[in-house]
N, C-alpha and C positions, 0 to 999 in steps of 0.2 A: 553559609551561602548555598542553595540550591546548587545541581551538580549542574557543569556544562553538555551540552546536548550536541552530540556531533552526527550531523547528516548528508550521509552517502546519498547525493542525486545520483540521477539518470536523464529521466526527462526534464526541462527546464519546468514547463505547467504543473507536475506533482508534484516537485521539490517546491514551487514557490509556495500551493497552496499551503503547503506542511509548513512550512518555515511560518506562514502567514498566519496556519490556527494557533502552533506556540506563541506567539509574539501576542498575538489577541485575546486567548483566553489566558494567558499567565497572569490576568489580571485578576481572576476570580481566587488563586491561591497566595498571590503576591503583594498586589495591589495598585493601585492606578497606576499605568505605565509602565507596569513592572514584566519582567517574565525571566525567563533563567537565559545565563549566557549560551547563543548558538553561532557556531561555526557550518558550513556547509562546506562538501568540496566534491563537485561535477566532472568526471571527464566526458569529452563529446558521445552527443547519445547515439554517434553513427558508431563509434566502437564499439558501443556493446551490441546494436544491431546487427553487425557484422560479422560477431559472435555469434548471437543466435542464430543469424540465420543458414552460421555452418555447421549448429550443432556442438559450437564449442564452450559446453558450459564449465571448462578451465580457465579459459580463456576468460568469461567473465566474473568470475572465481577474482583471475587475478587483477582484475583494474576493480572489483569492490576494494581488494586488499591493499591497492593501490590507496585508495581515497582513505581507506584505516587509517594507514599508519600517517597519510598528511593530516589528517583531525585531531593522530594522539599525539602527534606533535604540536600541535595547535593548542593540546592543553584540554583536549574532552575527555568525557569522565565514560558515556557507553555511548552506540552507534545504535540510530535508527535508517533504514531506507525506504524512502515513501515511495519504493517500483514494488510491485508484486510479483511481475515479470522475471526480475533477475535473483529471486527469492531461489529461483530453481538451482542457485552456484550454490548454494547457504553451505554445504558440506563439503565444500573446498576451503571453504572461506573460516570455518567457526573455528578449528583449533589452529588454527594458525593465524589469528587476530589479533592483534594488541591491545582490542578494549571488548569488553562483551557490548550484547546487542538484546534489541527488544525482535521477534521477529513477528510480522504484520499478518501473517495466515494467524499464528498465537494468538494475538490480542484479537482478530474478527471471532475466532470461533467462541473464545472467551466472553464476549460479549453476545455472539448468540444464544451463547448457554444463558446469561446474564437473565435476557427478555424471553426466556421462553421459546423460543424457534427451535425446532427439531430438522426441518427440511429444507434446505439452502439453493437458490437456485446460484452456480458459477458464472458472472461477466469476466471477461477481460480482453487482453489481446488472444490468438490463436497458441502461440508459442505458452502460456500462461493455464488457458484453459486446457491443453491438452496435459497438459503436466500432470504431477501428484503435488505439488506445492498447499492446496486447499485440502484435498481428497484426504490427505497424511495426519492434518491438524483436526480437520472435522471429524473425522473417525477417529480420532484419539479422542477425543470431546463426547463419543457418540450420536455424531449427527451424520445424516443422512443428506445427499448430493444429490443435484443434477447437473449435466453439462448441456449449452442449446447443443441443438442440430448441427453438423458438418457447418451446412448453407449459413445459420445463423453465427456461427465462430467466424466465418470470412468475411461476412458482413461487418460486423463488430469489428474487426481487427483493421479493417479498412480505416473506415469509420476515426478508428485510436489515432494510427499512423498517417493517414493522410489529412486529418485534419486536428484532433485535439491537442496532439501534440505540438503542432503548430500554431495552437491560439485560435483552431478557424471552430465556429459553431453554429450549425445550421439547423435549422427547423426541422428540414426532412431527416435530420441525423437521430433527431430526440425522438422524432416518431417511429423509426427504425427500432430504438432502443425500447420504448414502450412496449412496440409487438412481440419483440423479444421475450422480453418482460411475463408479459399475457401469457405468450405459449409455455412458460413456463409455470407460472402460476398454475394452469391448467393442467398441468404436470404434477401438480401437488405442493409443491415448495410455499413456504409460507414466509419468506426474506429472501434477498438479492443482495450478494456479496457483487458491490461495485467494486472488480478485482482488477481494476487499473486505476492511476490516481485520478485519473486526468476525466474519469465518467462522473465524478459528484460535480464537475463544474456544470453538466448538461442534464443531467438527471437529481433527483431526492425526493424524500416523502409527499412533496406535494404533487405531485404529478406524475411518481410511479405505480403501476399495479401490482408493485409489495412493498411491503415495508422495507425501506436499505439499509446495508449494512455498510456503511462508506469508508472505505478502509483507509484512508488517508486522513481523515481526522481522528477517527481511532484511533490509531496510532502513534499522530502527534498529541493526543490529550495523554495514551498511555505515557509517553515520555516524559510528561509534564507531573505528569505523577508520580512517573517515578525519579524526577531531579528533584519536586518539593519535599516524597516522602524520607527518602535519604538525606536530607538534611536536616527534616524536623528528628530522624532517628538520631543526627549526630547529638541533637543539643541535649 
């Protein structure tokens, strides 16, 4: 049996997508219908907000650690979390886990090395982009950053918060996200790490000005690869 896949939400819109590209593409390793067993377990996204926004990355440390131990109880085998955001607890959280974890900065730069991209442009929330969460894994990979502008992180962070996370998706939002995009490009970068889950629902290749690097199906396809491969290892 492929392993069970346990997933640490945050926001309801990144966890669905994630949940949504396992369940969908488990059929290319599986087969019609098929995809590996998944468990999710969400505590409200105003708690970890609440967290961030004191600065208290213990604090969201411990409601990741929270939702661990209800998945390894649930019977999952390793933890994915489709936030990039709260990636910033990750070293509160790893040796004191009960299950290991895939972690979503790992599998983007992984894949930027994959295609060929050396210069990364950073989306996300504010709390995300100012971080080292991206900066840590890229430069271990030997790739090269940029962050937007002050003006363009507020922008964008608006944008996440006040509206994608709540399901709302506006016209003038994606054109926001393209200029972003542009001035970055123009900056050199040659991919766009969509470093919130919730930006592939409103942006992608067709109508970005880079190539993206969508870290939310990234992610869920790395999982899926890695419940078929340790399976096909057992037999």
């Amino acid at each position: 049996m492929p392993q069970h896949i346990g997933i640490v939400g945050c926001s309801a819109e990144g966890a669905a997508l994630c949940y949504r590209t396992i369940c969908a593409e488990g059929a290319q390793f599986l087969g019609p219908h098929a995809h590996p067993e998944v468990s999710m377990h969400t505590f409200s996204l105003a708690d970890y907000t609440q967290c961030l926004d004191r600065g208290d990355l213990a604090g969201v440390g411990e409601l990741m650690l929270g939702s661990a131990h209800k998945l390894a109880r649930a019977g999952a085998d390793f933890l994915i979390c489709p936030d990039n955001t709260i990636h910033q607890a990750f070293s509160h959280v790893q040796a004191r886990s009960p299950l290991p974890w895939l972690h979503i900065a790992e599998v983007v730069a992984a894949e930027a090395v994959r295609r060929g991209f050396g210069r990364l442009a950073i989306t996300g929330t504010r709390w995300l982009v100012d971080s080292e969460v991206y900066p840590e894994k890229l430069a271990a990979r030997g790739l090269a950053y940029v962050r937007p502008s002050v003006e363009d992180r507020t922008d964008i962070h608006r944008i996440i918060m006040d509206e994608l996370v709540r399901g709302i998706f506006e016209p003038a939002s994606v054109a926001s996200f393209q200029r972003v995009i542009a001035r970055l490009k123009d900056e050199g970068c040659d991919a766009v790490v969509l470093g919130c889950t919730e930006i592939p629902l409103i942006i992608d290749d067709t109508h970005s000005p880079l190539p993206t690097l969508d870290s939310t199906r990234l992610l869920a396809r790395a999982a899926l690869r890695r419940a078929v491969e340790v399976d096909t290892a057992r037999r």
